[in-house]
N, C-alpha and C positions, 0 to 999 in steps of 0.2 A: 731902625726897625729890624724884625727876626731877633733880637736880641729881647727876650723876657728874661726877666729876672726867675731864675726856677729855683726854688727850696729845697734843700735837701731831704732826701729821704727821712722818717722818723721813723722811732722804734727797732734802729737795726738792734737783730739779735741774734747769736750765734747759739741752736740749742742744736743737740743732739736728741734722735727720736728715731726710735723702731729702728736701730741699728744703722743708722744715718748724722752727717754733720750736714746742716743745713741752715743757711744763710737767710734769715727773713727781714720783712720790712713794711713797710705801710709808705705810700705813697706822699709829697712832701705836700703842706697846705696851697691848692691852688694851683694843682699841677693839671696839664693837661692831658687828656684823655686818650693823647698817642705819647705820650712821654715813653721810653723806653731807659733800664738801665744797664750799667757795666757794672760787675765784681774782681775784686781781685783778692790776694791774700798774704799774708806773709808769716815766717816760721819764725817763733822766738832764737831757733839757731842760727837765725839770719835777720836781723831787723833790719828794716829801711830797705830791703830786695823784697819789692810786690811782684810775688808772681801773678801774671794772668791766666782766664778762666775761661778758653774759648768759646765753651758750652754758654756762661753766664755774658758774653757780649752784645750790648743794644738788646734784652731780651723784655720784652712786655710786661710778664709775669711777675711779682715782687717776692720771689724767692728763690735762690740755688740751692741745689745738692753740692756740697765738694768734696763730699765722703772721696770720691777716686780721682781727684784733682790734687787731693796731698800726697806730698811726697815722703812723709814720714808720718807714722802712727801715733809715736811713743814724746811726740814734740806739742809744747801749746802754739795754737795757731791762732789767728784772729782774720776778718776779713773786713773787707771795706767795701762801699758802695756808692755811686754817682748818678745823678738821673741826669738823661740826653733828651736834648730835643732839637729839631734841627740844627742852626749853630749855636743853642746853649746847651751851656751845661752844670749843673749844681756842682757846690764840693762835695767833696768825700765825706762819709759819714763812716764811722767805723766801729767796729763791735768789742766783745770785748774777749779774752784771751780762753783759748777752752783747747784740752788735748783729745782726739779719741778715746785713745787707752783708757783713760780714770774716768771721764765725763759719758763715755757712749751711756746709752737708755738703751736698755732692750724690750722688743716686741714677744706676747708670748708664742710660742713655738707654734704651729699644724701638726696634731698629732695624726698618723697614721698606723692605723690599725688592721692587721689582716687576720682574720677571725678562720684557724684551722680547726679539725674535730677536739683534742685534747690540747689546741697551743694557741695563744696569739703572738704573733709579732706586733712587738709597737715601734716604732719611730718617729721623731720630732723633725720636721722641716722647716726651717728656718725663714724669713725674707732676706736675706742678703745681699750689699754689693757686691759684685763681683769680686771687687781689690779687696774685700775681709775676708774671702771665702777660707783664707790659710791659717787665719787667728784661730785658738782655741776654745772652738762654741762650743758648750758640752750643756745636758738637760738631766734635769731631774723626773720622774716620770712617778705619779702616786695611782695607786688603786684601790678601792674601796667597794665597799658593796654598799649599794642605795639607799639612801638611810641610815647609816651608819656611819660614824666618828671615826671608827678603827681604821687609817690608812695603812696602805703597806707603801711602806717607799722604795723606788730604785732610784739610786743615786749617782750623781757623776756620772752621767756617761757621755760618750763624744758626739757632736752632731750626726754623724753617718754612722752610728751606731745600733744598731737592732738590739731590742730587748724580749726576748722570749720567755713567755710566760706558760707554766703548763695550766692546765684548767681542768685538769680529773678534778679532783675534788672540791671544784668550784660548784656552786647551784645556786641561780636567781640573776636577780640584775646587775649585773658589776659595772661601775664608772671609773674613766681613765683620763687622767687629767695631766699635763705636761708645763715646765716653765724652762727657756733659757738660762743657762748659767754663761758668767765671764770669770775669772780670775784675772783681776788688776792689782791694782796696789788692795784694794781688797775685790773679797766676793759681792759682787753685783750679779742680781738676776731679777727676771722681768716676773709679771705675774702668772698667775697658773691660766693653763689656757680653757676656754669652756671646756665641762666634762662632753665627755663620749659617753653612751652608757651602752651594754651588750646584755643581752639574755643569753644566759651558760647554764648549757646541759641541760635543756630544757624542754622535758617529756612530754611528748603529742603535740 
């Protein structure tokens, strides 16, 4: 007795999302309802050395973050998962090989806008882990007037980047709409983020 037979976790999967590597899973058929798991991971520059995942240890929930648990970016990694229960414990089930660098998904950006008489500053803010804050996020930033096809783009620019727009001869409603960019092995970037729209120059 204490010893059930516990099944392994199913559906592990390693995706990347909204700037995140993150470990999922689906609880294993017939587990029970305090079952708790462990994650661990390991680097293709390293096979058969599982590092461990403090954060993901005996943890309830059937997903980790390891975005700031790897130790390298630019590496495919894979991770693996075990469901606990008192003294049982399922095998390992493991996912399957994914690097940051090429695989990251991005979220589209928080445009911030600060709306002066003749200028706007715009800005994209990002969700970020802390550990990518150094990689090279850069956004694209379009503006249009409302109802209108004709974008203007500003291109490339770096996360902490301000984009100043003059707006003399701007009139009516203008929309501003922002997407993350990456450069990896190729350009990836996320989708445009809802517009913003501003009334410019706008008499009485």
């Amino acid at each position: 007795p204490g010893h059930v037979q516990l099944l392994p976790p199913q559906n592990v999967t390693l995706l990347s999302k909204d700037f995140a590597m993150i470990l999922t899973w689906a609880p294993g058929e017939g587990s029970p309802p305090d079952v708790t798991y462990t994650v661990r991971y390991e680097s293709q520059d390293r096979l058969d050395k599982w590092m461990k995942v403090p954060h993901c240890k005996n943890i309830p929930r059937t997903f980790c973050n390891l975005t700031c648990a790897l130790s390298n970016f630019y590496v495919k990694v894979r991770a693996r998962v075990k469901a606990v229960w008192g003294q049982s414990q399922s095998p390992w089930v493991k996912s399957q090989f994914k690097d940051y660098y090429s695989d990251v998904e991005l979220a589209p950006p928080v445009l911030n806008l600060n709306v002066q008489e003749n200028f706007i500053h715009a800005s994209a803010s990002f969700p970020l882990p802390t550990c990518v804050e150094n990689l090279t996020w850069k956004y694209d930033l379009n503006l249009w007037e409302a109802g209108s096809e004709d974008k203007k783009k500003y291109e490339g620019h770096f996360r902490k980047d301000t984009v100043t727009i003059n707006t003399t001869a701007l009139r009516g409603n203008y929309c501003f709409s922002a997407r993350a960019l990456y450069e990896s092995i190729d350009l990836k970037h996320s989708e445009f983020s809802q517009p913003v729209c501003v009334l410019l120059n706008h008499k009485g």
